[in-house]
MIKOL-176653 format. One record per residue (C-alpha): x, y, z; residue number from 1. Coordinates in steps of 0.2 Angstrom, whole numbers. Example, Ala and Ser with C-alpha at 12.3 -4.5 7.8 and 13.67 -1.06 7.14 Angstrom:
<pts>
+-------+-------+-------+-----+
:    px :    py :    pz : num :
+-------+-------+-------+-----+
:    62 :   -22 :    39 :   1 :
:    68 :    -5 :    36 :   2 :
+-------+-------+-------+-----+
</pts>
This chain:
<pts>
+-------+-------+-------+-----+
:    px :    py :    pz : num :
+-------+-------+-------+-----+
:  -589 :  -324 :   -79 :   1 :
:  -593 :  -307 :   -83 :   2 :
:  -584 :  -309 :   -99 :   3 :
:  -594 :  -326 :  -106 :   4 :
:  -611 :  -317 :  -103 :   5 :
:  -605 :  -304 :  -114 :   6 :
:  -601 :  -319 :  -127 :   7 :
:  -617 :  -325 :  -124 :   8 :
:  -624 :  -306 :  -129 :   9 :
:  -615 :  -305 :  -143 :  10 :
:  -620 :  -320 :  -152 :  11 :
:  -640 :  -316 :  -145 :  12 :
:  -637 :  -299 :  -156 :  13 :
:  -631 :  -309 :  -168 :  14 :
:  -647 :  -317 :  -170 :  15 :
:  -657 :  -304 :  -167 :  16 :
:  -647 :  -294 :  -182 :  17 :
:  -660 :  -294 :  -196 :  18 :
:  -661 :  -299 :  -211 :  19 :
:  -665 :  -317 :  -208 :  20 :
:  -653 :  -328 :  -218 :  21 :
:  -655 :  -344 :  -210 :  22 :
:  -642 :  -346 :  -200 :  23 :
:  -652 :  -342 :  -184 :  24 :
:  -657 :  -359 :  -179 :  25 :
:  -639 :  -361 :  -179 :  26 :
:  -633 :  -350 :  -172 :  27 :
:  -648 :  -349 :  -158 :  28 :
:  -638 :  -368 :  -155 :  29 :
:  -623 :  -362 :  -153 :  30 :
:  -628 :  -348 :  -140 :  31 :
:  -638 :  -362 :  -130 :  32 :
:  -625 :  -375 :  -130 :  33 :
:  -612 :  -363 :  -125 :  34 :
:  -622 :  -354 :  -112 :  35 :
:  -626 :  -373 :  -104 :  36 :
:  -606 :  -377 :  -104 :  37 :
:  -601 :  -359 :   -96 :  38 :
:  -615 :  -361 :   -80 :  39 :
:  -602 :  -367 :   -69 :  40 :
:  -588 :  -355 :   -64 :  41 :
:  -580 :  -368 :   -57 :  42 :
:  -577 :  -378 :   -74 :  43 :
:  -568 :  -367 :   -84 :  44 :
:  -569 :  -369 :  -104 :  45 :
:  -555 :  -381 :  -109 :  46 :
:  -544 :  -374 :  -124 :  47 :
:  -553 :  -387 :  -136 :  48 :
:  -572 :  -380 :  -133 :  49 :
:  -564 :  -363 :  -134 :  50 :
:  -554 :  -367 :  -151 :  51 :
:  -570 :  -375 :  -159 :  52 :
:  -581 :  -360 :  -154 :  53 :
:  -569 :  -350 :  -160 :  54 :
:  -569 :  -359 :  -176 :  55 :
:  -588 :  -359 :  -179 :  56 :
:  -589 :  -342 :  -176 :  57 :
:  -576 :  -336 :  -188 :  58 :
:  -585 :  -349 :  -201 :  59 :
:  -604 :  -341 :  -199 :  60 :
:  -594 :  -322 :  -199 :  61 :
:  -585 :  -326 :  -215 :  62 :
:  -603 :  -332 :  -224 :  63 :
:  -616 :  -317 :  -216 :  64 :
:  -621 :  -300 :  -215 :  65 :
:  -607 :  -285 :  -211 :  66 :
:  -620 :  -282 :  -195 :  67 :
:  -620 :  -301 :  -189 :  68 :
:  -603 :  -303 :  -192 :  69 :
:  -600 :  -288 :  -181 :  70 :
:  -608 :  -297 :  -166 :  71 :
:  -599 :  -312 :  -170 :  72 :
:  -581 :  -307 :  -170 :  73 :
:  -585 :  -296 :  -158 :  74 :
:  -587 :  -313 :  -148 :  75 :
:  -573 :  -319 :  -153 :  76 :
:  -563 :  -307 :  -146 :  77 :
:  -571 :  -307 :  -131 :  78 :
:  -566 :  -326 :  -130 :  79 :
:  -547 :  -322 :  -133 :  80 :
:  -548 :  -312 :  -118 :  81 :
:  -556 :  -324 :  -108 :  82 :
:  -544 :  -337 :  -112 :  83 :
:  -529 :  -325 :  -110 :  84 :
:  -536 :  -322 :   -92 :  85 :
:  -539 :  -341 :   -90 :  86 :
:  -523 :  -349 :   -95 :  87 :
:  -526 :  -369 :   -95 :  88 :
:  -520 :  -377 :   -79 :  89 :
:  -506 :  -388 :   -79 :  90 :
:  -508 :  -406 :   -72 :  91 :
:  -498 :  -414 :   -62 :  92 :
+-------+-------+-------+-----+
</pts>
């Protein structure tokens, strides 16, 4: 858990990181929706939610500001970790 708080962190920085470019609102989303999905330690993030964060946040990093961007690949990484040290579970 200690690892998607840092996430959620990261991508508060991001949108605290000035100037103001518009991409706030969106981002401010992003860190809501994801925060909501990651309350349950029980209910790990599936591959899919992690892909498409992943995704979103490489798109936002490619189009802001070198201090924004920090944030926001630094999340990234942060969520690589995670799902290196939550592999998905296999069903049978």
């Amino acid at each position: 858990m200690r690892t998607l708080r840092e996430v959620n962190r990261q991508l508060l920085k991001a949108i605290e990181a000035p100037p103001d470019t518009g991409e706030e609102e969106r981002l401010d989303r992003l860190a809501a929706s994801f925060w909501a999905r990651t309350r349950h330690e029980e209910y790990p993030l599936d591959p899919g939610s992690l892909c498409r964060l992943r995704y979103k946040l490489r798109r936002i990093a490619e189009r802001t500001h070198e201090e924004r961007a920090h944030h926001l690949w630094r999340a990234r990484e942060l969520l690589d970790e995670y799902a290196a040290e939550h592999p998905p579970r296999r069903q049978t």
